[in-house]
NUBAVO-316213 format. One record per residue (C-alpha): residue number from 0; x negated, y negated, z. Coordinates in Angstrom, 3 decimals. Example, Ala and Ser with C-alpha at 12.3 -4.5 7.8 and 13.67 -1.06 7.14 Angstrom:
! NUBAVO-316213
[0; [-12.300; 4.500; 7.800]];
[1; [-13.670; 1.060; 7.140]];
This chain:
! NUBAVO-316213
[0; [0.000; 0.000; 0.000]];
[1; [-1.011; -3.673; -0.558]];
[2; [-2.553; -4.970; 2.702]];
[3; [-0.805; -8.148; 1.949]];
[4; [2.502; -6.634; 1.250]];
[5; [1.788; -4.386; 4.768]];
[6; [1.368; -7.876; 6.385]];
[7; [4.402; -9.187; 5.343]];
[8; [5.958; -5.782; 6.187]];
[9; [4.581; -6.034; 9.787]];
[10; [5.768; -9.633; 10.478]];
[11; [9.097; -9.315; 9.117]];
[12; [9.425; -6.339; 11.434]];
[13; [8.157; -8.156; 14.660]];
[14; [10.739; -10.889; 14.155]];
[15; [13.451; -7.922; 13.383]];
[16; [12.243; -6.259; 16.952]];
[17; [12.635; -9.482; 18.554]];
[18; [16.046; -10.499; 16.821]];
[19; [17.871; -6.899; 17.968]];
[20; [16.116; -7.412; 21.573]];
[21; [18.447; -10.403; 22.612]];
[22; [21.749; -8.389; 22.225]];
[23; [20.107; -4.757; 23.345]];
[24; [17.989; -6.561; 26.566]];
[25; [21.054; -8.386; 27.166]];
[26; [23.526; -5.987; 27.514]];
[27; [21.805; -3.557; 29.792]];
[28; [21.045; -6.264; 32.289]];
[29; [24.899; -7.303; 32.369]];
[30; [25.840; -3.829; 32.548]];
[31; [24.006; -4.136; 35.752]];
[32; [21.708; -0.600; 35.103]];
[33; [18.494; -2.771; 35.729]];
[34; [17.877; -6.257; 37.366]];
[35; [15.839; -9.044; 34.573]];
[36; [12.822; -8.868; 36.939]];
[37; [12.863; -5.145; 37.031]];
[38; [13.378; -4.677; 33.486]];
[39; [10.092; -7.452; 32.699]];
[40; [7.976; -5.020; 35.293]];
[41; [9.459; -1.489; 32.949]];
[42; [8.432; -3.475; 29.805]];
[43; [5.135; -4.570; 30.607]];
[44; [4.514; -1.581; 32.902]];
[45; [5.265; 0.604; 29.615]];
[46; [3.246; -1.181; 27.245]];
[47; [0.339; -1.368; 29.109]];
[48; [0.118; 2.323; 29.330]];
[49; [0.546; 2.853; 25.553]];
[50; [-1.757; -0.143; 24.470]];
[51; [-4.796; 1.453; 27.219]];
[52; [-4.043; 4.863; 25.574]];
[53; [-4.306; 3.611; 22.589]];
[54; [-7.585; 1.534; 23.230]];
[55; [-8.891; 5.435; 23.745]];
[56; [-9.407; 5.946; 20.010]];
[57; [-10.572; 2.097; 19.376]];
[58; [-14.606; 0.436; 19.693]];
[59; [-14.722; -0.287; 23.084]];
[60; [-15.876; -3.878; 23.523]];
[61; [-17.219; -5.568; 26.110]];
[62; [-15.748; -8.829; 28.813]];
[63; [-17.718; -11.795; 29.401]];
[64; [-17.321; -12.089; 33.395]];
[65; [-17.095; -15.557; 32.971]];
[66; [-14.076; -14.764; 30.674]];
[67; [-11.877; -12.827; 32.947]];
[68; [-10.407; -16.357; 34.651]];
[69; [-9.124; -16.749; 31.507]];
[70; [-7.543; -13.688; 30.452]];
[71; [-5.926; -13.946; 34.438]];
[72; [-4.307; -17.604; 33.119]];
[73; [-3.380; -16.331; 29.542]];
[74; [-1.273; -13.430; 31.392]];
[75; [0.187; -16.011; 33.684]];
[76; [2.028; -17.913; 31.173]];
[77; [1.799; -15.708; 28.333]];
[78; [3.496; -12.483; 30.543]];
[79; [4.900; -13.254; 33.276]];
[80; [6.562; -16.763; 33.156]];
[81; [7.179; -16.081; 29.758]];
[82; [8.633; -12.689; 29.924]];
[83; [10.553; -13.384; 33.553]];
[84; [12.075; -16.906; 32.805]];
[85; [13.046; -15.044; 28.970]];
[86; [14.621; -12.215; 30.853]];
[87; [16.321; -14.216; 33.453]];
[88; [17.419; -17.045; 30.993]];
[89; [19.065; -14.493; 28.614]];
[90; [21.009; -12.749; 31.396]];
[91; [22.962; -16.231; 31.484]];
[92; [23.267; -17.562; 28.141]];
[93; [24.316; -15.549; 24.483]];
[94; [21.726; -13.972; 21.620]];
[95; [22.524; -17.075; 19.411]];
[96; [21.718; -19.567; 21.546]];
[97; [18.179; -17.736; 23.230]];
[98; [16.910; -17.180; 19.670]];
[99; [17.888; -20.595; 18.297]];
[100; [16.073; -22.222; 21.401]];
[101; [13.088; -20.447; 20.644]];
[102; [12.307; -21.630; 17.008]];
[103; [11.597; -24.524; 18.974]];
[104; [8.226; -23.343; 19.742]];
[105; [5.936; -24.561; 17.227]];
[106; [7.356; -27.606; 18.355]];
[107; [6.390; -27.667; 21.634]];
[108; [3.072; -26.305; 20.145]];
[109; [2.428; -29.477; 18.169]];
[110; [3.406; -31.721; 21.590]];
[111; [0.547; -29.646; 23.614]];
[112; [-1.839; -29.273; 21.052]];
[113; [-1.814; -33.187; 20.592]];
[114; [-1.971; -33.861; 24.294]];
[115; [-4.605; -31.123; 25.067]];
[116; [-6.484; -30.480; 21.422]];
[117; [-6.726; -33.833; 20.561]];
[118; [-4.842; -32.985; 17.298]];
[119; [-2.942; -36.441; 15.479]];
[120; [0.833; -36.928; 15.706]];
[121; [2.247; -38.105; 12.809]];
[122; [5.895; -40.369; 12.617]];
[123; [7.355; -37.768; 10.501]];
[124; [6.928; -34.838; 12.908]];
[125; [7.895; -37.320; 15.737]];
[126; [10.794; -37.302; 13.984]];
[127; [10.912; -33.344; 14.119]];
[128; [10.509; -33.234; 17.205]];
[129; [13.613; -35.677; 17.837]];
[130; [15.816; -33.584; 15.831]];
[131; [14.831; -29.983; 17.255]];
[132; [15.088; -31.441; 20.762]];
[133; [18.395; -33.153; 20.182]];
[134; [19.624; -29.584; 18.847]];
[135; [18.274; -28.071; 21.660]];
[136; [20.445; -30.497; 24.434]];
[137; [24.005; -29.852; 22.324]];
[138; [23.446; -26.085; 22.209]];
[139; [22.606; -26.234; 25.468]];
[140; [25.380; -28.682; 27.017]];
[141; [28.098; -28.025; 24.665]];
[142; [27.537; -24.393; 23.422]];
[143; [29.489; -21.419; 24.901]];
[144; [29.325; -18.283; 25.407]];
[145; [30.991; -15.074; 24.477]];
[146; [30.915; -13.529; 27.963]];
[147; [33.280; -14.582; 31.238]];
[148; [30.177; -15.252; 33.936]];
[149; [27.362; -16.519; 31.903]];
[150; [25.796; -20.026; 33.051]];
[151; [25.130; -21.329; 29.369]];
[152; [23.033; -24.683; 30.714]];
[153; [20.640; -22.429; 33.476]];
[154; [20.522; -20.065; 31.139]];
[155; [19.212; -22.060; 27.732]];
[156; [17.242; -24.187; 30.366]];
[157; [15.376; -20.899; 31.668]];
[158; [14.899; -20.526; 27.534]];
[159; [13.285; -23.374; 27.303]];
[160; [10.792; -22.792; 29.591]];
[161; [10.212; -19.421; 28.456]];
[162; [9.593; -21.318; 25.242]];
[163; [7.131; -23.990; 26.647]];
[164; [5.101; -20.970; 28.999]];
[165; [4.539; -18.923; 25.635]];
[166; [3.303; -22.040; 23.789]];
[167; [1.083; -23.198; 26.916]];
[168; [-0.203; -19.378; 26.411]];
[169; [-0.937; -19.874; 22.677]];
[170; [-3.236; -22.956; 23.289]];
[171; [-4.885; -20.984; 25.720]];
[172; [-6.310; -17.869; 23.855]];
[173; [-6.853; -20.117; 21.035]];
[174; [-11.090; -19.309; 21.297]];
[175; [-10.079; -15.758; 23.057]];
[176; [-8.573; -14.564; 20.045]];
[177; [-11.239; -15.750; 17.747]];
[178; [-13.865; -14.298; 20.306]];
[179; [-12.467; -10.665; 20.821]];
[180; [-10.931; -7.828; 19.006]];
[181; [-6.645; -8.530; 19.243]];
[182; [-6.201; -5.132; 20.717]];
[183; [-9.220; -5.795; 23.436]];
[184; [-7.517; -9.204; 24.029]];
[185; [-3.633; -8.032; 24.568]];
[186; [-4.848; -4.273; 26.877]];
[187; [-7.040; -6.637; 29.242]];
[188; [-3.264; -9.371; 29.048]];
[189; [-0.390; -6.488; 30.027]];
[190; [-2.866; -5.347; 32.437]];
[191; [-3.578; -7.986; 34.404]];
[192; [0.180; -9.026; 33.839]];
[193; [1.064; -5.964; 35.060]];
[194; [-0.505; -6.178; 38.463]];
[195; [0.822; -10.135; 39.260]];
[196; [4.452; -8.873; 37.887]];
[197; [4.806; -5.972; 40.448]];
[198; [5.402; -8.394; 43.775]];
[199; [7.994; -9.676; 41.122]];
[200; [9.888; -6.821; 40.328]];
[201; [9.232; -3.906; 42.631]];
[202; [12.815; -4.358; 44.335]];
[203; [14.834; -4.417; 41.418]];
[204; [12.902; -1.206; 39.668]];
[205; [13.201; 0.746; 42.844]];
[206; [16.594; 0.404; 43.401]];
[207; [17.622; 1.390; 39.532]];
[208; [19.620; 4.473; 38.950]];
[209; [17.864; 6.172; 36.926]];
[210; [20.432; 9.571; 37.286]];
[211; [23.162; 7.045; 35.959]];
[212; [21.931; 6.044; 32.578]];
[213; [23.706; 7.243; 29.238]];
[214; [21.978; 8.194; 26.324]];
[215; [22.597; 4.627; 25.173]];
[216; [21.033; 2.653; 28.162]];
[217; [17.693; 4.878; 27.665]];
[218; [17.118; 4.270; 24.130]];
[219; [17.998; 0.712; 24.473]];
[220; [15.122; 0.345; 27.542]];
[221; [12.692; 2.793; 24.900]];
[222; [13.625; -0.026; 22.659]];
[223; [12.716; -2.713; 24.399]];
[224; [9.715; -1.315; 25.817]];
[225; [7.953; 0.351; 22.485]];
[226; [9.685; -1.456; 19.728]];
[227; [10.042; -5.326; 20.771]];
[228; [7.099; -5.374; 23.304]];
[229; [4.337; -2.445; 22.227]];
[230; [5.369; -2.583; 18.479]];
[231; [5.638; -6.493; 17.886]];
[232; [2.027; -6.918; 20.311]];
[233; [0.574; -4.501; 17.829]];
[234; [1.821; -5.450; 14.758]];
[235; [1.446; -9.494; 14.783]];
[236; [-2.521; -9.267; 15.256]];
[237; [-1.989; -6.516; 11.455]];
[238; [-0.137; -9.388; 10.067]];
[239; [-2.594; -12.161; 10.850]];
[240; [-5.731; -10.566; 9.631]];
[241; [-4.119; -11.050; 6.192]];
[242; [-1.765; -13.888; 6.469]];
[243; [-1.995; -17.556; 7.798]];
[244; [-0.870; -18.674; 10.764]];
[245; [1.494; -21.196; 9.434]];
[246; [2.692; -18.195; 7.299]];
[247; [3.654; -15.580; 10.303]];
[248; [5.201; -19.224; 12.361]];
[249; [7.985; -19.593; 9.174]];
[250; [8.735; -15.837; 9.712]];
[251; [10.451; -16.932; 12.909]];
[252; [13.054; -18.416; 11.461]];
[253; [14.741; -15.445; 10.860]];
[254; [14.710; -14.093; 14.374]];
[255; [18.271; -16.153; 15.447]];
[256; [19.442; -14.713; 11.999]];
[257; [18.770; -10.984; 12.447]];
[258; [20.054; -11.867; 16.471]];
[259; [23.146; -13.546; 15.533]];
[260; [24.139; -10.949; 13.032]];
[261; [23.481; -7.992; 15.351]];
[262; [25.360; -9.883; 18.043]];
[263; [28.171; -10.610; 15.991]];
[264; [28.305; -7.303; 14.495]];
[265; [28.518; -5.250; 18.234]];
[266; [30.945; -8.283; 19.486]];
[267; [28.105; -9.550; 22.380]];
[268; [28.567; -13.081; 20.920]];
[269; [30.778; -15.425; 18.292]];
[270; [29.808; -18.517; 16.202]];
[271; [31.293; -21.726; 16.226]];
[272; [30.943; -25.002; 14.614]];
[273; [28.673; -26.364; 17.603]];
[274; [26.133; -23.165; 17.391]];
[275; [25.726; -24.029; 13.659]];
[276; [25.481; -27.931; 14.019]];
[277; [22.756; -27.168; 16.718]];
[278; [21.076; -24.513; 15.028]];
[279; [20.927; -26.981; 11.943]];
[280; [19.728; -29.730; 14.087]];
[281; [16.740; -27.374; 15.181]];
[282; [15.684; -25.918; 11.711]];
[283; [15.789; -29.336; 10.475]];
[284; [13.433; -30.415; 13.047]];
[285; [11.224; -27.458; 12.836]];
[286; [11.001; -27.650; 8.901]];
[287; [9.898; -31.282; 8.821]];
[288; [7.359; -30.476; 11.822]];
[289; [5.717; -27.950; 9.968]];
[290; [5.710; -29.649; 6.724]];
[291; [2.170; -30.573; 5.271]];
[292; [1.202; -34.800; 4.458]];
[293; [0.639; -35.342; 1.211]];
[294; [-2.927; -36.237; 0.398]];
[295; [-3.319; -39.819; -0.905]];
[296; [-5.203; -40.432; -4.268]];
């Protein structure tokens, strides 16, 4: 196979992982068969394991001391506030609205980067940043959801700073990334994610019923443990060996389309005007973000 076309083949599959995880996470947390912080401890407890077994039949490569400080920080914001405040944010607000709040990222990627990296600011993705914000507030104060008992606002709040954590994380292991192998980089992450998430989640995973789950509830926590976390932490680093950066960031685009579909389609959310007036507002501000200058002659 082309190792282009593979790349393309890998990202489009991360962002369908991640678009079926809203509705599947979702709905065994408010089915009450495992707690948000319990489930983020399962997840990263499960992926470590696979991504050290597979490090087995890898190069081994060796840590900098001086770097382990800031693998420990990476897995701070790039596990654990990111994964608990996703987890605990979707448990209160609908599919649509978590994925639409999260093509916000690159976003709040520029904002940081600027402020941190030094990098310029231009009026026209000021302006971006206007318009994805301003869809970001009506989703969040005016959208609803499908389900009797969500807290929409906490909930796309929670979202949010899920959204700002994982983009703190990505100016972080900017020189990691380009210093060590991927696969060295993300086994050396879940693990030391792993060990600040159990205080976290050690309650809720020991008070699961494990005797009660259907055929249905196991697959779906398989699911999110090999397919959206294992599989879409293995397959991004594939993708960006061949493809640019800027290339696997438009990819996610299609994550609150493959999540709104699949929530649709199994009835765990609905659509309204608002949603797609927000959602609009976001894309808009996202496209014109990411767009290029053109070069004066």
């Amino acid at each position: 196979m082309n190792s282009r076309a593979f790349a393309l083949f890998a990202v489009f599959m991360v962002q369908l992982l991640y678009g079926l995880n809203y509705t599947i996470a979702k709905n065994v947390m408010n089915a009450n068969h495992i707690k948000p912080f319990g489930f983020v401890l399962i997840r990263v407890a499960g992926a470590t394991l696979l991504f050290w077994l597979l490090s087995l039949f890898l190069p081994k490569e060796k840590i900098e001391k001086k770097d382990f400080l800031k693998f420990i920080v990476a897995a701070v914001f790039g596990v654990v506030v990111n994964m608990l405040f996703f987890f605990k944010g979707l448990e209160f607000t609908s599919p649509i609205h978590a994925s639409a709040i999260m093509t916000i990222t690159p976003v709040i990627i520029l904002i940081l980067s600027a402020y941190f990296l030094k990098e310029k600011v231009t009026a026209m993705k000021i302006t971006g940043i206007v318009l994805a914000l301003c869809g970001a507030l009506v989703l969040t104060i005016y959208g609803k959801s499908a389900r009797e008992g969500d807290n929409v606002p906490l909930g796309n709040l929670l979202i949010f700073l899920n959204a700002i954590s994982y983009s703190i994380y990505i100016i972080l292991i900017k020189k990691l990334t380009a210093k060590y192998h991927p696969f060295t980089f993300i086994k050396w992450l879940f693990l030391f994610g792993l060990i600040i998430l159990i205080p976290f989640g050690y309650n809720d995973v020991s008070i699961v019923e494990w005797q009660n789950f259907t055929p249905g509830v196991w697959y779906s926590v398989i699911f999110v443990v090999i397919g959206a976390t294992f599989g879409t932490y293995l397959l991004n680093p594939l993708a960006l060996q061949k493809l640019r950066a800027s290339t696997v960031g438009t990819f996610v685009y299609l994550q609150p389309v493959i999540a709104g579909l699949f929530a649709l389609a199994v009835g765990a959310d609905f659509i309204d005007a608002i949603k797609i007036g927000a959602m609009l507002l976001i894309f808009a501000g996202v496209y014109v973000v990411s767009m290029k200058p053109k070069l004066k002659k």
